[in-house]
C-alpha positions in Angstrom: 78.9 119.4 67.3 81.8 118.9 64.6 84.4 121.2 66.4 85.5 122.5 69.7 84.2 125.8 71.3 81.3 127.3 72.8 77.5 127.3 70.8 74.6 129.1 72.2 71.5 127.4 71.5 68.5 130.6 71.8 66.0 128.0 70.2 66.9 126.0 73.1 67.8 127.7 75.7 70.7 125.7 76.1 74.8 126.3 76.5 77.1 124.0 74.5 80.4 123.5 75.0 82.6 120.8 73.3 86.3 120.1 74.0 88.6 117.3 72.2 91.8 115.3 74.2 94.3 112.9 73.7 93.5 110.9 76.8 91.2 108.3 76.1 87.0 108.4 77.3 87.9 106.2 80.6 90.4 108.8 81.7 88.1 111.6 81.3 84.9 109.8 82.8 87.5 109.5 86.1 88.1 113.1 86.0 84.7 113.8 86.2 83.8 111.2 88.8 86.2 111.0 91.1 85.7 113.4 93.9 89.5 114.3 94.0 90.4 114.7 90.9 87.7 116.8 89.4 89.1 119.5 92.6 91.9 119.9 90.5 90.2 121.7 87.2 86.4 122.1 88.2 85.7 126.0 88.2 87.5 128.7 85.3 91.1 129.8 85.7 92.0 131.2 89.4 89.1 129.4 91.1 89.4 126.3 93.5 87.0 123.6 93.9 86.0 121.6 97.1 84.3 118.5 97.0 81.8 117.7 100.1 79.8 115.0 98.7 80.2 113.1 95.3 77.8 109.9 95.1 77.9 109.2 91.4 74.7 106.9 90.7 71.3 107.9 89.4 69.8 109.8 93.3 73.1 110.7 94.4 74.6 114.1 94.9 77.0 116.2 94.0 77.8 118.7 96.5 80.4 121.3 95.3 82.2 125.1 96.3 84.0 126.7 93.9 85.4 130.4 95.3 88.5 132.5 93.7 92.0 132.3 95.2 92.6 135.4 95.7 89.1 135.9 97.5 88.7 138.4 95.5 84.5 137.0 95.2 82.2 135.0 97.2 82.5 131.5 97.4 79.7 129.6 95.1 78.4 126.7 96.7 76.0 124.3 94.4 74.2 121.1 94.6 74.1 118.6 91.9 71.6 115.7 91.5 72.8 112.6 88.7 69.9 111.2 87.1 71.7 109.4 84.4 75.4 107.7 84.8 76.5 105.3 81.9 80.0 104.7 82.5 82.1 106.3 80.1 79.4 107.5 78.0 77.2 109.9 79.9 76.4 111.8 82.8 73.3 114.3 83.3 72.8 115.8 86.5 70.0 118.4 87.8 72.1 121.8 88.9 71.0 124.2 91.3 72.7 127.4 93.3 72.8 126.2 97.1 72.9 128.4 100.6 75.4 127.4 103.5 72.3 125.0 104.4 72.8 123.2 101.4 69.4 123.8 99.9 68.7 125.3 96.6 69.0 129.1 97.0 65.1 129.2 94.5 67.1 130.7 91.9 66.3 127.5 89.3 67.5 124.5 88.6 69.7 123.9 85.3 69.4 120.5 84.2 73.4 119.6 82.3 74.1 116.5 80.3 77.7 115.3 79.4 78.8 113.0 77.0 81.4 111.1 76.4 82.8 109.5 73.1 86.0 108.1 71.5 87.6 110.5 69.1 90.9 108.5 67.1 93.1 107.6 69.8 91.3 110.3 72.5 88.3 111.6 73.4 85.5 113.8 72.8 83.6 115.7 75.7 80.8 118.1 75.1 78.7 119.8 77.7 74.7 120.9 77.7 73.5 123.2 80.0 70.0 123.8 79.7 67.8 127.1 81.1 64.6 127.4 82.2 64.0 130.4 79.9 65.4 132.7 77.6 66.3 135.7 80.0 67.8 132.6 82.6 69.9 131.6 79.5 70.9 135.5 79.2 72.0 136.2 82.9 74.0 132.8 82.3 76.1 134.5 79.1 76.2 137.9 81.2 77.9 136.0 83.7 80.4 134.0 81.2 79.5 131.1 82.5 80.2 129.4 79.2 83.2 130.8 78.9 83.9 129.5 82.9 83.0 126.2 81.5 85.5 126.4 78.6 88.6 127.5 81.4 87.6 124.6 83.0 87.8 122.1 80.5 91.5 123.6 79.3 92.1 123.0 82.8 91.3 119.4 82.5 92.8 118.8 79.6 96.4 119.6 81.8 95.1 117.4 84.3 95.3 114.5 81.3 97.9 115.2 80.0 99.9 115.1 83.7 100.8 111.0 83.7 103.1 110.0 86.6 104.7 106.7 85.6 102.4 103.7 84.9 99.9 104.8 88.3 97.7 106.0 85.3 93.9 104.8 85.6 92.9 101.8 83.5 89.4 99.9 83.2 88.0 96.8 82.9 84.8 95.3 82.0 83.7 92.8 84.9 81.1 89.8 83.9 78.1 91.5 84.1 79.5 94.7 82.1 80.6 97.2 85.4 83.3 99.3 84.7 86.3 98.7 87.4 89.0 101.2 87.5 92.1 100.3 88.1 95.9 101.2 88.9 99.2 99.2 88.6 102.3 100.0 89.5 106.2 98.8 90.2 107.5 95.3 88.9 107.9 92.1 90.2 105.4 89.5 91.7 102.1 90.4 91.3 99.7 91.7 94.6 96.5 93.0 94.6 96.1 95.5 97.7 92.4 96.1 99.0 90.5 98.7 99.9 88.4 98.6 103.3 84.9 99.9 103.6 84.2 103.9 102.9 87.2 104.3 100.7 88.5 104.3 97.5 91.6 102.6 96.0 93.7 106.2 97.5 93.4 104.8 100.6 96.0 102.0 100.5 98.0 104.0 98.3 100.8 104.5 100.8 101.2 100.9 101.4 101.2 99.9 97.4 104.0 102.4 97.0 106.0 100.9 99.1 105.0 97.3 97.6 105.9 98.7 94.4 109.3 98.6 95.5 109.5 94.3 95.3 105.6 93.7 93.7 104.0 94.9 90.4 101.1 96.5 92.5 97.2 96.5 91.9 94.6 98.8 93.0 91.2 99.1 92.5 88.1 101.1 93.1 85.9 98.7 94.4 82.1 98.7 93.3 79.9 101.7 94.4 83.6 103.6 94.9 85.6 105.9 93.2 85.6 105.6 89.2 83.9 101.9 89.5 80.3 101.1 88.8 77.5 100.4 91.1 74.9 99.0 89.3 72.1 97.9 92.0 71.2 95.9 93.6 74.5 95.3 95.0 75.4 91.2 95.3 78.6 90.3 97.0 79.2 88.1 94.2 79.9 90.5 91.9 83.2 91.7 94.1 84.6 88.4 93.4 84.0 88.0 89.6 85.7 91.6 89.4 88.8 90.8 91.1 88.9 87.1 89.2 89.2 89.6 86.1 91.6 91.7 87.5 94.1 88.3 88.7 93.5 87.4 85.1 94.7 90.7 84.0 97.9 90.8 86.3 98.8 87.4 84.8 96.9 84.9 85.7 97.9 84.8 89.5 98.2 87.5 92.1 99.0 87.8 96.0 96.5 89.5 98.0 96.2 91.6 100.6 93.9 93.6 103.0 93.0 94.8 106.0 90.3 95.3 108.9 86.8 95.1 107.5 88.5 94.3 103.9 90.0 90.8 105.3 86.2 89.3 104.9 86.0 90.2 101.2 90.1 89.4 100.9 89.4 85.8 102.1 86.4 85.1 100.5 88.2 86.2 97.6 91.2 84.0 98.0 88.8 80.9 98.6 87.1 81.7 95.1 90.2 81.9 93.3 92.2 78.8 94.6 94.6 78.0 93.5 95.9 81.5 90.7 96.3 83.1 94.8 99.7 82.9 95.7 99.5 84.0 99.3 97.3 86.3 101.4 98.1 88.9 104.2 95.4 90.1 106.5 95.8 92.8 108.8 94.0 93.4 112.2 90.7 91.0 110.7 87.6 93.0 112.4 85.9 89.5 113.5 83.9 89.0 116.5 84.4 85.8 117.3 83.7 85.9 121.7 82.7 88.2 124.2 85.9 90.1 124.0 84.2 92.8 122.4 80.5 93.5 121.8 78.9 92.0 118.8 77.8 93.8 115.6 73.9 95.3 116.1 71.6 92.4 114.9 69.8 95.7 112.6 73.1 97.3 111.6 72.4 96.0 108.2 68.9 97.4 107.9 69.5 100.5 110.1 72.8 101.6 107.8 70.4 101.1 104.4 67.9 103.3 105.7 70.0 105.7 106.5 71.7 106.0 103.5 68.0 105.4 101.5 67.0 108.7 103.5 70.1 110.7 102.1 71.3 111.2 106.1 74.9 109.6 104.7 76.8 111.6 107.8 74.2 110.0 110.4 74.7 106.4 109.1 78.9 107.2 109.3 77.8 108.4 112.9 75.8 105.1 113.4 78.9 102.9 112.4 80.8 104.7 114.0 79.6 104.7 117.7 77.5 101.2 117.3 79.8 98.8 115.3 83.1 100.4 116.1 82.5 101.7 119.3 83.9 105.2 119.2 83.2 107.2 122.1 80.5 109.6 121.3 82.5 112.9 122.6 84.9 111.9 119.8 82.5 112.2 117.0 82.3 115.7 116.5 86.0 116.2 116.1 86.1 113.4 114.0 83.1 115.2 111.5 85.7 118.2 111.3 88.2 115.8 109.2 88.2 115.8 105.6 88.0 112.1 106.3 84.6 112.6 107.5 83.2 113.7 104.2 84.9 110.7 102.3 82.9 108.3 104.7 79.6 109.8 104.4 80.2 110.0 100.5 80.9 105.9 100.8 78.4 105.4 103.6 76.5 102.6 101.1 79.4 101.0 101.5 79.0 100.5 105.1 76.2 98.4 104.0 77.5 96.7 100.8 80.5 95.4 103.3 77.9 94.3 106.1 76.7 91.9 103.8 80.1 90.4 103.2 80.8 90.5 106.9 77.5 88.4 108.2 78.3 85.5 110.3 81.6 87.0 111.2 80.8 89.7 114.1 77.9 87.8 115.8 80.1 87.3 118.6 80.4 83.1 117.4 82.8 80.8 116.4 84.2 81.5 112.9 82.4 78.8 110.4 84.7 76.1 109.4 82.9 76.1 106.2 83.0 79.4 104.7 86.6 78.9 103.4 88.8 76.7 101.8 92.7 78.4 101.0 95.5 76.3 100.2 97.9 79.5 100.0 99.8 80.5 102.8 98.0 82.8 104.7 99.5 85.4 107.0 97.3 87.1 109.6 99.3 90.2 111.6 97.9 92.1 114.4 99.5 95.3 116.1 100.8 95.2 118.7 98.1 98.0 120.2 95.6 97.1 118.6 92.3 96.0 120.5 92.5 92.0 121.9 89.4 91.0 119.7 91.5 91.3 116.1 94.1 88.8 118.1 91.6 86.7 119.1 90.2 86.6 115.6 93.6 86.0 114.4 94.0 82.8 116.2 90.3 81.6 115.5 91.7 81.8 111.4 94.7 79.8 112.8 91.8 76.9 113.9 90.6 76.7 110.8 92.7 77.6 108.0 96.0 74.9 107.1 98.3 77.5 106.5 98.0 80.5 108.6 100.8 82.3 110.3 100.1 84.7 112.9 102.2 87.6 113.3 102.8 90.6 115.7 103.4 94.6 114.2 105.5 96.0 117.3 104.8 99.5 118.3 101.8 99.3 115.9 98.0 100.2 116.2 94.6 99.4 113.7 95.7 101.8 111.7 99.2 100.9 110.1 98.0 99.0 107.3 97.2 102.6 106.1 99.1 104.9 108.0 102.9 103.3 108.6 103.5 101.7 105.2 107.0 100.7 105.7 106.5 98.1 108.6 103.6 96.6 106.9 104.8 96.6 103.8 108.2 95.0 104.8 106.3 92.5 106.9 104.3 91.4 103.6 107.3 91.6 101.7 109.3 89.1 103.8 106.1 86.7 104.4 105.4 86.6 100.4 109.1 86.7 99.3 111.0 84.8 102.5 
């Protein structure tokens, strides 16, 4: 197609619609991808969109309602199924009507292709949607679903063209050619802040506002999250050579920073990169390094990966949640009425990709001496109500790392290094910059 609008393709049973921007293709592939921003335009004019499950990687699922906001209609509820994802060049994806059940109301399946493509200094979008049959295609035009389409995509076009500051989304290409998106902000000494397990870059993106006040501030999506590739298998070592490319992008050197689960991937990270890491804060580390808390399930591994192989995403969140971290099980069905809930079970690979980074380090056993070799300074801070082990784990870093302060959070639980950004953020602050 040579211009923008809507073609309908009898010979082919097939809806085209094509739309130009001045945003370029990796800013477009995001809205598409990312499970919060596509909420913001998906449906025609008047219509909201709510995201339950996004997994962007050939098998996963897209599980979307769209319903007017007037509710002057029914709510629409469909289920999507990728088959092909090429970063920033093409998505195609199986579409079918769903019931509350989320199974495919047997009203057809409508297999759509996008594609993706540089036009001058923006991009070029066009949209296939193929029908079974002629009179399918028909009902499709009664029901102006291409012009639905067309709304939506002048809806996204507003959603490009809204730019707040220089938190825009950039890529990169890591080693092995996965797209990494990510998002700098504020000036000053440069700190990449990382994401824990079953979240994207939005989670810490309290704390890097307030970093942005004293740091130039790095986000990412890490792999098999957000707008990032996940090319499989997954290998740990392909985390490090994307944030070696992402240092070399903030300058050469960087600060880092993370928290929980994330402070196995942080320090193997800082040990990787020697000597461009300029210092490290860790937060409430989730080691296991005694009996003060039970050890990580010898199968967690293998049990999450079958879960998540078997598409029961919310049961391996469930797993994690009442077997690793030891939530009492009357708490989990409040917990599945979150938002938060369906964010984890999109991520629930993740559980698995991070168990891998975490082995040897929840057994229960001494930390190895071995794993890690960091000549930065290393600050390790714990709240002060947070559960004994993470102090324990704390001090076992203190045993074998040179540089390692230990620090309290007063009044402070697991969760401040993403929910109470200004007393973690000034305690990184005056560790990095004292």
């Amino acid at each position: 197609m040579t211009e923008d609008g809507i073609v309908i393709d009898r010979a082919n049973n097939t809806i085209h619609i094509s739309r130009s921007y001045a945003a370029a293709v990796d800013r477009a592939w995001w809205a598409w991808t990312d499970a919060d921003a596509i909420t913001k335009w998906w449906g025609p004019q008047g219509w909201a969109a709510t995201v339950y499950e996004m997994d962007v990687r050939p098998g996963g699922r897209w599980r979307f309602q769209i319903a007017p906001t007037d509710g002057s209609a029914q709510a629409v509820r469909s289920l999507a199924t990728y088959n092909v994802v090429v970063a920033n060049a093409e998505l195609a994806y199986d579409d079918t009507f769903a019931d509350d059940a989320w199974e495919s109301d047997g009203t057809g399946t409508f297999p759509t292709a996008v594609t993706f493509s540089p036009a001058g200094t923006g991009c070029r979008v066009e949209v296939a949607a193929s029908f079974p049959d002629g009179q399918a295609l028909q009902r499709a035009v009664e029901l102006q679903m291409a012009e639905g389409y067309a709304e939506a995509l002048d809806r996204l076009n507003d959603l490009l063209e809204t730019i707040q500051g220089e938190t825009i989304m950039q890529t990169f290409n890591s080693a092995d050619g996965t797209t990494i998106a990510y998002w700098k902000t504020g000036s000053g000494p440069a700190i990449i802040v990382i994401s824990n397990v079953a979240e994207d870059h939005t989670g810490v993106a309290g704390l890097a506002d307030k970093l942005s006040e004293h740091f130039t501030v790095y986000t990412f999506d890490r792999r098999g999250r957000g707008a990032s590739g996940d090319p499989q298998p997954y290998d740990p070592a392909r985390e490090i050579e994307d944030i070696t490319a992402l240092v070399d992008i903030a300058g050469g050197s960087a600060a880092l920073a993370g928290g929980s689960g994330g402070c196995g991937f942080t320090l193997d990270a800082a040990s990787a990169l020697g000597d461009k890491v300029t210092g490290v804060y860790l937060y409430d580390p989730a080691f296991i390094v005694d009996d003060s808390r039970p050890p990580a399930p010898a199968d967690y591994l293998e049990t999450v990966q079958a879960l998540v192989a078997a598409g029961k995403r919310s049961e391996a969140v469930e797993y994690v949640m009442t077997q690793l971290i030891r939530v009492p099980a009357e708490y989990i069905e409040p917990m599945k009425q979150d938002p938060s809930w369906d964010q984890m079970a999109r991520y629930a690979h993740t559980y698995a990709y991070e168990g891998r980074i975490l082995r040897g380090l929840q057994d229960g056993k001494p930390l190895p001496a071995d794993r890690w070799s960091i000549d930065a300074p290393v600050a390790v801070s714990v709240g002060a109500h947070s559960e004994s082990y993470h102090r324990v784990a704390a001090h076992a870093l203190a045993e074998i790392l040179p540089k390692v302060t230990v620090l309290a959070l007063p009044d402070q639980d697991h969760s401040a290094f993403w929910m109470a950004p200004e007393p973690v953020g000034e305690q990184i602050r005056e560790f990095l910059l004292s």
